[in-house]
C-alpha positions as CSV (number, residue, x, y, z in Angstrom):
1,X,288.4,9.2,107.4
2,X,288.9,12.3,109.8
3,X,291.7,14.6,107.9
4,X,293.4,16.3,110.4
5,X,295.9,19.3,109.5
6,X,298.9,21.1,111.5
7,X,299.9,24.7,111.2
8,X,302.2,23.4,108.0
9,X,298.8,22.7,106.4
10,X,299.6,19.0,106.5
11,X,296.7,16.6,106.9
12,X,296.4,13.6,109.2
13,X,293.4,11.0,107.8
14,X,292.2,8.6,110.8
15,X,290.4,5.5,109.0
16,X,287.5,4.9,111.5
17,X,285.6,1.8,110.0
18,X,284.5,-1.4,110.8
19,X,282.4,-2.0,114.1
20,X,282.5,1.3,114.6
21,X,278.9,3.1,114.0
22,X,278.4,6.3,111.7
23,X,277.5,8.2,114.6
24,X,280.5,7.3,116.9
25,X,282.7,7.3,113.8
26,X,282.1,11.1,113.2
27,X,281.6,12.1,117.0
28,X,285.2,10.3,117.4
29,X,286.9,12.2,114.2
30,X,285.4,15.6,115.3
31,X,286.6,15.0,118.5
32,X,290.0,14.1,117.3
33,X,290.1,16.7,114.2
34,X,289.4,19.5,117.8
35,X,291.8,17.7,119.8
36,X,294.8,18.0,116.7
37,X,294.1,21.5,116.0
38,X,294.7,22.5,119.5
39,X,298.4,21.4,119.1
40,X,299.0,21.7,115.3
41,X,297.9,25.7,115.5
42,X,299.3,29.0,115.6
43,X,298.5,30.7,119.0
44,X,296.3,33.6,119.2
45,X,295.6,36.3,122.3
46,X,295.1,34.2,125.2
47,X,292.4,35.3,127.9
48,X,293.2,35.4,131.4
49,X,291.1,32.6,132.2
50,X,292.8,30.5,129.7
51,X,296.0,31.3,131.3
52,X,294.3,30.6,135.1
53,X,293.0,27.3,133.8
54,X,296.6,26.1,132.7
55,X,297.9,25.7,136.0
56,X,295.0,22.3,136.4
57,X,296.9,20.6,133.6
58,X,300.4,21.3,134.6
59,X,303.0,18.1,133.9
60,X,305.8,17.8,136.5
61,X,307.9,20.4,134.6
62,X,305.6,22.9,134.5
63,X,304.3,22.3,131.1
64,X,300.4,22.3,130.7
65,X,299.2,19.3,128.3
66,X,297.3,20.2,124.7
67,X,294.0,18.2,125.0
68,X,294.3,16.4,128.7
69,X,290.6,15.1,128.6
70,X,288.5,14.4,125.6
71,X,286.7,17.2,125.4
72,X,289.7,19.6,125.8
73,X,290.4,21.9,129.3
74,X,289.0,22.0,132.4
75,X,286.5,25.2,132.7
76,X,286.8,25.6,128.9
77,X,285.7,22.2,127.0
78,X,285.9,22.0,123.3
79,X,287.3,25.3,122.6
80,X,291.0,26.1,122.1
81,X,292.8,29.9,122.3
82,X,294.6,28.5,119.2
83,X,293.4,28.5,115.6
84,X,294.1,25.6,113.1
85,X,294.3,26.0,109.3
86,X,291.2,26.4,107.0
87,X,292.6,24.2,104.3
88,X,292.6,20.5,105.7
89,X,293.2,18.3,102.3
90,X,296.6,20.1,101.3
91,X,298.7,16.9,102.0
92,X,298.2,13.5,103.6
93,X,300.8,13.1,106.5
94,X,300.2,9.8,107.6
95,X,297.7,7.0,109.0
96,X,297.7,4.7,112.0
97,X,295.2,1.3,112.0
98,X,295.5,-1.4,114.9
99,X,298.8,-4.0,114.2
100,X,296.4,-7.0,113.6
101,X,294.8,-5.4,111.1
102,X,292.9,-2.3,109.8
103,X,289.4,-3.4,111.2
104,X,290.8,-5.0,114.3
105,X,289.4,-3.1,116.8
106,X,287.3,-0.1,117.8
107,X,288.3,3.3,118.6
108,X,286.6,4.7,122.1
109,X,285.1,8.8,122.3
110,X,288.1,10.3,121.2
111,X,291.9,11.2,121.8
112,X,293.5,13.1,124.3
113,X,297.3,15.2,123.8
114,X,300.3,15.7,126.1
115,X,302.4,18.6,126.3
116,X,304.9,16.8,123.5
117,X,301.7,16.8,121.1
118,X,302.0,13.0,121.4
119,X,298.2,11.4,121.0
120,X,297.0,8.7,122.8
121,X,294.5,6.3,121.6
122,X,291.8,4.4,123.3
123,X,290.6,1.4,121.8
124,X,288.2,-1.9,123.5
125,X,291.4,-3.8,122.6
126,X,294.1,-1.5,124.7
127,X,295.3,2.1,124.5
128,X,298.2,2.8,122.0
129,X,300.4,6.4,122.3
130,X,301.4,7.6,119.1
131,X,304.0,10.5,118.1
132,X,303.2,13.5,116.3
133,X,304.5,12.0,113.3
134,X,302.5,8.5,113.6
135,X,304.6,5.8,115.1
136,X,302.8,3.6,118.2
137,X,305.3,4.3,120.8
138,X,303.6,2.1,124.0
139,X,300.6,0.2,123.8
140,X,299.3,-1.5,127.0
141,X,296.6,-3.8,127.2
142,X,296.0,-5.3,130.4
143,X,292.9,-6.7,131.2
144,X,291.2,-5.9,128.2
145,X,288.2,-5.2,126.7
146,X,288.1,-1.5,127.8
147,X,285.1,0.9,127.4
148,X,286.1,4.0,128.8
149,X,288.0,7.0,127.7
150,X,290.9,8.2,129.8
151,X,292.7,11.3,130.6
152,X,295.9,13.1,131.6
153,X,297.2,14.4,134.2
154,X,300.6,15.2,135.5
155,X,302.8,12.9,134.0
156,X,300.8,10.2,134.0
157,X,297.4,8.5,131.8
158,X,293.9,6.9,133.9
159,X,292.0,4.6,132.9
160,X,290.1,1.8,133.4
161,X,288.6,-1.8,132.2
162,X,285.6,-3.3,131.5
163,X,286.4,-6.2,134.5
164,X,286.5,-3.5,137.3
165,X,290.4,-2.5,137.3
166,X,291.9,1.3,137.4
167,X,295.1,2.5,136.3
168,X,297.6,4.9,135.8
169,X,300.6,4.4,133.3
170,X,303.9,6.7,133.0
171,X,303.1,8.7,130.2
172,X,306.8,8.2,129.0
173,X,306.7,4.8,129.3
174,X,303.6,3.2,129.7
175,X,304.1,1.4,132.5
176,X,301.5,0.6,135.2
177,X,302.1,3.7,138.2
178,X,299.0,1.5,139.8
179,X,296.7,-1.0,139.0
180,X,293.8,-1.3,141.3
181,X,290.7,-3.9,141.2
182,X,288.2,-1.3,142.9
183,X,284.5,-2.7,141.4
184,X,283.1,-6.1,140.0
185,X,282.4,-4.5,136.6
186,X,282.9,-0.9,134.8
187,X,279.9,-0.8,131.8
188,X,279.8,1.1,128.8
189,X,278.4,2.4,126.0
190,X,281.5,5.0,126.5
191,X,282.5,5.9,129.7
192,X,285.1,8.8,130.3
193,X,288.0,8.1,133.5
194,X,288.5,12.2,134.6
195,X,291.3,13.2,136.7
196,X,291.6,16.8,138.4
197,X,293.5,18.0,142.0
198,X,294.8,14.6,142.1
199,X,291.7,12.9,142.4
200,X,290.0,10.7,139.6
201,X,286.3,10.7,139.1
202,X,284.6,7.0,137.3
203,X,282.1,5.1,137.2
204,X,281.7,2.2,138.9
205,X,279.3,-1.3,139.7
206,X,278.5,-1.9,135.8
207,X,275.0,-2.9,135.0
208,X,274.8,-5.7,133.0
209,X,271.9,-3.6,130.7
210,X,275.1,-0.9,130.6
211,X,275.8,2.1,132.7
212,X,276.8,1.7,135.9
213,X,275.2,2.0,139.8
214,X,277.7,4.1,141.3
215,X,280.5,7.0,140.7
216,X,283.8,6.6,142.7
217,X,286.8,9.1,143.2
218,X,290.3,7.3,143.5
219,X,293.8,8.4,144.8
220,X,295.2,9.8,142.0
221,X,299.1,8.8,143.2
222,X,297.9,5.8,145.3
223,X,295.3,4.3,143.5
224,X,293.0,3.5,146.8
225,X,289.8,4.2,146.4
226,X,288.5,7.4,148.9
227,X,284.6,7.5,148.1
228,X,282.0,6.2,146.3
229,X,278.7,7.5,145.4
230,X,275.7,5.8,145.5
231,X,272.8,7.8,146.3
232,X,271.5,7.8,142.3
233,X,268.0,7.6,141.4
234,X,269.3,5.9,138.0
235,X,272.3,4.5,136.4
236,X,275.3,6.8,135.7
237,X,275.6,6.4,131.5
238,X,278.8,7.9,129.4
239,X,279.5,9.5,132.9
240,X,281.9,12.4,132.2
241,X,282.5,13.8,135.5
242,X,283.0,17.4,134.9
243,X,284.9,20.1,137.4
244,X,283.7,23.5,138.1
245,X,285.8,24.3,140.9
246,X,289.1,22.6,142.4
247,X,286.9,20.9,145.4
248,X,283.9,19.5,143.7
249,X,282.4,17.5,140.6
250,X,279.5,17.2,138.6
251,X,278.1,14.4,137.1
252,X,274.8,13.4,135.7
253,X,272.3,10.0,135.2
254,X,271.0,8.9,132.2
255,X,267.2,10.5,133.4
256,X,268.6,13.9,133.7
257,X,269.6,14.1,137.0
258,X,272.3,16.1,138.3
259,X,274.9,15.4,141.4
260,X,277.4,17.7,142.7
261,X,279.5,15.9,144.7
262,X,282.7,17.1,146.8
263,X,285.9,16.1,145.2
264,X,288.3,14.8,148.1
265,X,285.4,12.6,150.2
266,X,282.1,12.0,147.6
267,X,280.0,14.2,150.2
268,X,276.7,15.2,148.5
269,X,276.3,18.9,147.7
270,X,273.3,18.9,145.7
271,X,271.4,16.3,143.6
272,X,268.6,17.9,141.1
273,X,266.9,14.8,140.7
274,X,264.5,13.6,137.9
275,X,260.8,12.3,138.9
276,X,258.6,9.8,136.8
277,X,256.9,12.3,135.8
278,X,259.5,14.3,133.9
């Protein structure tokens, strides 16, 4: 179990067992252990660019979210201006497992965090939200098995399935904002749905062998897809489009290779490709 502690030095323990390997087991409680101590912390001086970078996560209100992807931030992944506390086994707060049973289902790359500190969850069996003090709030679970990870942005959650569909839910509610068949088939092992400057950034045309043929950006308020990348000397695997501007992303294939695509129309910047003989 991942114990997980808040600035009261109480401890959250995640039970990640069953089908769920050693190696994703710890890679998802790490993740998740990051992810808590961003919200659950006492804040410390805050650079500028930390400050700059808030305005990409911004919920209708104004609020930024805690852990909007699950790696953390936009221009600052896996890294926090906050500090959590040393002491993670002072108390047990409380535990979550799937309704039908402890070793129902399996847990996906990790959590993301709104701006409420509420966590959501995803799992091959749906995506559950659950409040900072443990209760499942929504879970939705159309179209199911999913394989990918989402993300926040706004007030609303992306994701997508294993059979091809996209979506965005209400972070409130959970209710579908869109639902969009866009691609025959999404493929794990893990994939990662990213969502920045109102575009979101997935994989697409799964591979039967896993990892998919092509990386598409989708209408963040619409849900219509507006390009699709194709030009890829191998599959796209775990593709975690990251952002390095507000106009472009970056994502990579499972030989190495590098794109850089534009954001807003999938035009090719750069590819750094891989040859057979690397």
């Amino acid at each position: 179990s991942s114990h997980l502690g808040d600035a009261s030095r109480t401890t959250v323990p995640i039970y990640l067992r069953g089908a769920m390997s050693n190696t994703r087991a710890v890679a998802w409680a790490l993740a998740l252990a990051a992810a808590w101590r961003a919200v659950t912390a006492v804040p410390v001086a805050v650079q500028d660019t930390s400050k700059r970078l808030t305005s990409l996560v911004q919920t209708a209100d104004g609020a930024p979210h805690h852990w909007p992807h699950v790696r953390g931030n936009v221009g600052s992944y896996g890294t926090t201006p906050l500090v959590g506390p040393v002491d993670l086994n002072a108390s047990f707060a409380w535990s979550f497992h799937h309704p039908d049973g402890r070793y129902h289902s399996v847990m996906l790359g990790g959590a993301v965090i709104d701006r409420e500190k509420n966590i959501y969850v995803s799992t091959d069996s749906g995506i559950f939200k659950l409040s900072p003090q443990g209760h499942a709030l929504w879970h939705y679970d159309k179209n199911v098995p999913y394989a990918t990870v989402p993300s926040l942005m706004g007030d609303a959650l992306y994701g997508s399935s294993s059979s091809g569909w996209y979506f965005a839910l209400d972070l409130a509610t959970g209710s579908e904002l869109w639902n969009q068949k866009l691609t025959t088939a999404v493929s794990g092992d893990t994939s990662y749905v990213e969502a920045h400057n109102g575009v979101v950034v997935a994989g697409a045309r799964g591979a039967p062998e896993c990892g998919n043929w092509a990386t598409i950006g989708i209408n963040a308020t619409t849900g219509d897809k507006l390009w699709e990348y194709t030009a890829l000397d191998e599959r796209v695997w775990n593709v975690m489009a990251v952002f390095p501007d507000d106009d472009t992303a970056i994502f990579m294939d499972l030989t190495g290779g590098v794109y850089r695509v534009g954001l807003h129309n999938g035009s090719e910047i750069w590819a750094a490709r891989m040859n057979s003989s690397q």
